[in-house]
C-alpha positions as CSV (number, residue, x, y, z in Angstrom):
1,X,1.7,-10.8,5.5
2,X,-0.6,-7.3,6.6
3,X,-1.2,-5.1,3.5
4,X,-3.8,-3.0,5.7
5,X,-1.0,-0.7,7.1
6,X,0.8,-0.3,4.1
7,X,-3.0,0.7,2.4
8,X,-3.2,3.4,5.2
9,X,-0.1,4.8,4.4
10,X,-0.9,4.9,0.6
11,X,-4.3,6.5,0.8
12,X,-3.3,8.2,3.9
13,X,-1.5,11.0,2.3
14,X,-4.2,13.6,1.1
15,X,-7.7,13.3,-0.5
16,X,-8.6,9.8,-1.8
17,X,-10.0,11.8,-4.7
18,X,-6.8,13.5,-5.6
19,X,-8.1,17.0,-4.9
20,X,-6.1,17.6,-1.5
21,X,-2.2,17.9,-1.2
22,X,-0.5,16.1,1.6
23,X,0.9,19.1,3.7
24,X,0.0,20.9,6.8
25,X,-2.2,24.1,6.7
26,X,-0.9,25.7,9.8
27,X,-0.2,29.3,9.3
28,X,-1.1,29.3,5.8
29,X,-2.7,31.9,4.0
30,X,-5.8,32.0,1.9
31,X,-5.7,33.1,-1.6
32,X,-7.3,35.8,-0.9
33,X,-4.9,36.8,1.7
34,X,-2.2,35.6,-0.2
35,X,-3.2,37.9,-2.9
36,X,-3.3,41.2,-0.5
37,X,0.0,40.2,1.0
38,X,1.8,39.9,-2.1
39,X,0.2,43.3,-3.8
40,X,1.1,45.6,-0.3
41,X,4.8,44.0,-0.2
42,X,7.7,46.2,-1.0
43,X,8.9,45.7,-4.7
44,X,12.1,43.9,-5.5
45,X,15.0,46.1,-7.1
46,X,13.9,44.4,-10.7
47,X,10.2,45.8,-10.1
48,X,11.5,49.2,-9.1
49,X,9.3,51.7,-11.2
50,X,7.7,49.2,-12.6
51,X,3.7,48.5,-12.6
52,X,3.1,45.3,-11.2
53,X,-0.5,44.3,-12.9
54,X,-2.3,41.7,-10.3
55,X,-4.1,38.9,-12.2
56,X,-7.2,37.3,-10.9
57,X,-6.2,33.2,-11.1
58,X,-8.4,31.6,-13.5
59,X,-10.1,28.9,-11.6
60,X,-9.6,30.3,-8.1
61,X,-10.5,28.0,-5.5
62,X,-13.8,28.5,-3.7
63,X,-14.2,29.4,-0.3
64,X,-18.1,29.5,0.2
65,X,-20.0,26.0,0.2
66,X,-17.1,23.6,-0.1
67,X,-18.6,19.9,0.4
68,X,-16.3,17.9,2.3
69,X,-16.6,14.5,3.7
70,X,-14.0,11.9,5.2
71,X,-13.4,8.0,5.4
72,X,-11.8,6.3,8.2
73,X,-9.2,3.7,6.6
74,X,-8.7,1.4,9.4
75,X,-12.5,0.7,9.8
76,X,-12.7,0.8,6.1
77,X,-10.0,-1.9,5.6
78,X,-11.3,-4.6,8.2
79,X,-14.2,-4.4,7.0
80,X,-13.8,-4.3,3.1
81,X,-14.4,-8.3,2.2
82,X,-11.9,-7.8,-0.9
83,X,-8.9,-7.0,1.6
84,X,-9.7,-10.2,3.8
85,X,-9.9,-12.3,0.0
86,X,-6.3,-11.0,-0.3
87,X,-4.8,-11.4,2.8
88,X,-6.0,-15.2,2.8
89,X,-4.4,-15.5,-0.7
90,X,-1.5,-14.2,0.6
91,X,-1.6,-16.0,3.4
92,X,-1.8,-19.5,1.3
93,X,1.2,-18.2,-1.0
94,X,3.3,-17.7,2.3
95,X,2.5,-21.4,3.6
96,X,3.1,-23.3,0.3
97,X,6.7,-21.3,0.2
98,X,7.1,-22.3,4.3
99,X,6.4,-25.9,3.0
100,X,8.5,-26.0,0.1
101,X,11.3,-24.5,1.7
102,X,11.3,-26.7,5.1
103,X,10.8,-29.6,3.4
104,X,14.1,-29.0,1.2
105,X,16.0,-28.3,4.3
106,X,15.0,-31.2,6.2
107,X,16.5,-33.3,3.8
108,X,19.0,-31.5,3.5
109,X,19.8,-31.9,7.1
110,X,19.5,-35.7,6.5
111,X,22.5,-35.6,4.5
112,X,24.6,-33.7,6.2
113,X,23.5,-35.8,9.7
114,X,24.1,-38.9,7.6
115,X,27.4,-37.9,6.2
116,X,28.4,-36.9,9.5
117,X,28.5,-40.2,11.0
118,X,29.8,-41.9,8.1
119,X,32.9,-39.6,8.4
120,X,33.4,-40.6,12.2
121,X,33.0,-44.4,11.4
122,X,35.1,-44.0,9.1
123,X,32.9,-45.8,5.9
124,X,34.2,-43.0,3.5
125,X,37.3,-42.6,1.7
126,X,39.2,-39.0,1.9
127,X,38.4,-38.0,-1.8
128,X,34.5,-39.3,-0.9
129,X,34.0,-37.4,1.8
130,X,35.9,-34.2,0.3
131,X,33.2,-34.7,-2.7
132,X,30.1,-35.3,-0.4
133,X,30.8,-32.2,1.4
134,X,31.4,-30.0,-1.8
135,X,28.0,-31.5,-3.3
136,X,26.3,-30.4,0.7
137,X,28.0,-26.9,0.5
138,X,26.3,-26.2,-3.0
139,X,23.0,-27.7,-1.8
140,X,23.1,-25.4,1.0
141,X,24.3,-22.5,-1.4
142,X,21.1,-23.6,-3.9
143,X,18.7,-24.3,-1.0
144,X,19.7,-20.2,0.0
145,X,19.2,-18.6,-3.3
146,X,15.9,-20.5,-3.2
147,X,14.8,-18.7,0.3
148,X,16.2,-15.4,-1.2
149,X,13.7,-16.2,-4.4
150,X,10.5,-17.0,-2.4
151,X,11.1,-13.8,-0.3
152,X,11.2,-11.8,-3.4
153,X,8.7,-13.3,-5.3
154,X,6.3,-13.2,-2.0
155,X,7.1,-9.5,-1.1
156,X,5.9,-8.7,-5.6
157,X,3.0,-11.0,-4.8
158,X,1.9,-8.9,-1.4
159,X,2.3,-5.7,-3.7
160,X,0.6,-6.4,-6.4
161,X,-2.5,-7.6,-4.2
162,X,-2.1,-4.2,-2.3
163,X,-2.4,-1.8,-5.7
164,X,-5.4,-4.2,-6.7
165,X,-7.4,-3.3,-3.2
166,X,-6.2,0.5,-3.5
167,X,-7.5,0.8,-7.5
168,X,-10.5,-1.1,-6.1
169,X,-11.5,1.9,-3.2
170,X,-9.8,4.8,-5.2
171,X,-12.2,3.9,-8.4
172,X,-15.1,3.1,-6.2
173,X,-14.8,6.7,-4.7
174,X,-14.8,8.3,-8.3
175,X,-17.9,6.6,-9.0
176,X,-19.4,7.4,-5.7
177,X,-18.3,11.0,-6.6
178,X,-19.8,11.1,-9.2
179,X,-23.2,11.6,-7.3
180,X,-22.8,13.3,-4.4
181,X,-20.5,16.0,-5.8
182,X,-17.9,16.5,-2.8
183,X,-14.8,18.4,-3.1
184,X,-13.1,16.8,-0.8
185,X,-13.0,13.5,-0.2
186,X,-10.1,12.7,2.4
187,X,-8.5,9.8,4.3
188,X,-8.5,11.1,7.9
189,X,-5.7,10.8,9.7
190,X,-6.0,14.7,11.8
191,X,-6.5,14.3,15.9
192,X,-10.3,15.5,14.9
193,X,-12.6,15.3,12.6
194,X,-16.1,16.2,13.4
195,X,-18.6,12.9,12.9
196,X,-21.1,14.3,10.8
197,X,-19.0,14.3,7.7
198,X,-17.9,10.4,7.7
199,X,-19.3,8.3,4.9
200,X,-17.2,5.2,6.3
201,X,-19.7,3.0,6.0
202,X,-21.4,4.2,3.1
203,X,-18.8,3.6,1.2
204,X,-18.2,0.0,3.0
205,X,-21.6,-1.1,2.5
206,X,-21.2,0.1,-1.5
207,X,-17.6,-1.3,-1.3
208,X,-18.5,-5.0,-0.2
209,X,-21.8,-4.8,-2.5
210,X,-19.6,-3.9,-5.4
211,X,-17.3,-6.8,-4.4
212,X,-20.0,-9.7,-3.6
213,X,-21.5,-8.9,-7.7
214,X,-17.8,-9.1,-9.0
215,X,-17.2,-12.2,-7.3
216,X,-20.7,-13.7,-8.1
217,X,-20.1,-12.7,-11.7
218,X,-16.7,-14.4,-11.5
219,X,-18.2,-17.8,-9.6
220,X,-20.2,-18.3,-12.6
221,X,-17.6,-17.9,-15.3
């Protein structure tokens, strides 16, 4: 199973960092014009007479020397070594299951084949062959509930590795943060955005470093 498109779509919606909202700025105003636009509009009938006192919001956003930067996911995911680790975990979990599951209905095709012909030669009483079939129907029954299980239990397995690879990047980018002081931080996903502000493979290179000490420290456990 891919968890790289279901990533995207989790990290794609705003600033990894949490400081950009997912929405569209077209037409918006800036607080600054905001601000003008709301003092210069006409009062509603409750303000009538009224002195409308404008408030300066405490920790306006700035407009003048915003650092922003950007990370391309896709290039970011297939090349992030702890995604590939998961995907081949996942990859084992789905072919053990596959196993498990055709083996159980291979023989479970044996019976029925085999109960079949004993039917047409006749080499089975009514009542057997009433009992036989009642036993096949609830195999088939179990042998469903099993396949419903797997699917389950595979599709919590696939999620569980996906939040552990998006903790993984989103805490890497707070600690990478923490030093270069950006304000923005975002998942691109725009038709442009201009080159010079990727860190893509900065943060891949510190990604995959941060990954290969983990698992070395791990190896020697």
């Amino acid at each position: 199973m891919k968890i790289l498109r279901s990533i995207a779509l989790v990290l794609a919606c705003g600033a990894l960092m949490g400081l950009a909202a997912c929405h569209s700025n077209d037409g918006a105003k800036t607080p600054a014009e905001s601000q003008t636009a709301d003092s210069t509009a006409a009062p509603t009938e409750g303000q009538m007479g009224e002195q409308v006192e404008m408030t300066e919001p405490s920790n306006p956003l700035p407009t003048v020397g915003l650092r922003i930067a950007w990370v391309d996911m896709d290039s970011l995911m297939h090349g992030y070594d702890y995604y590939f680790a998961m995907e081949k975990e996942m990859a084992s979990l789905n072919a053990s299951a596959e196993k498990e599951l055709n083996e159980k209905g291979q023989s479970l095709q044996r019976r029925a084949a085999e109960f079949q012909s004993n039917v047409e030669k006749g080499l089975l009483t009514r009542s057997e062959a009433q009992k036989l079939q009642e036993e096949l129907g609830q195999e088939q029954a179990r042998l469903l509930q099993l396949q419903e299980s797997k699917r389950q239990q595979l599709l919590e397995e696939e999620q569980v590795r996906l939040r552990k690879v998006t903790a993984a990047i989103q805490g890497f980018i707070n600690r990478y943060n923490q030093s270069h002081g950006y304000n923005y931080i975002l998942s691109v996903g725009t038709l442009y955005a201009d080159p010079r502000l990727s860190i893509t493979a900065e943060v891949l290179k510190g990604l995959n470093e941060e990954y290969a000490a983990e698992h070395a420290k791990n190896a020697k456990k």
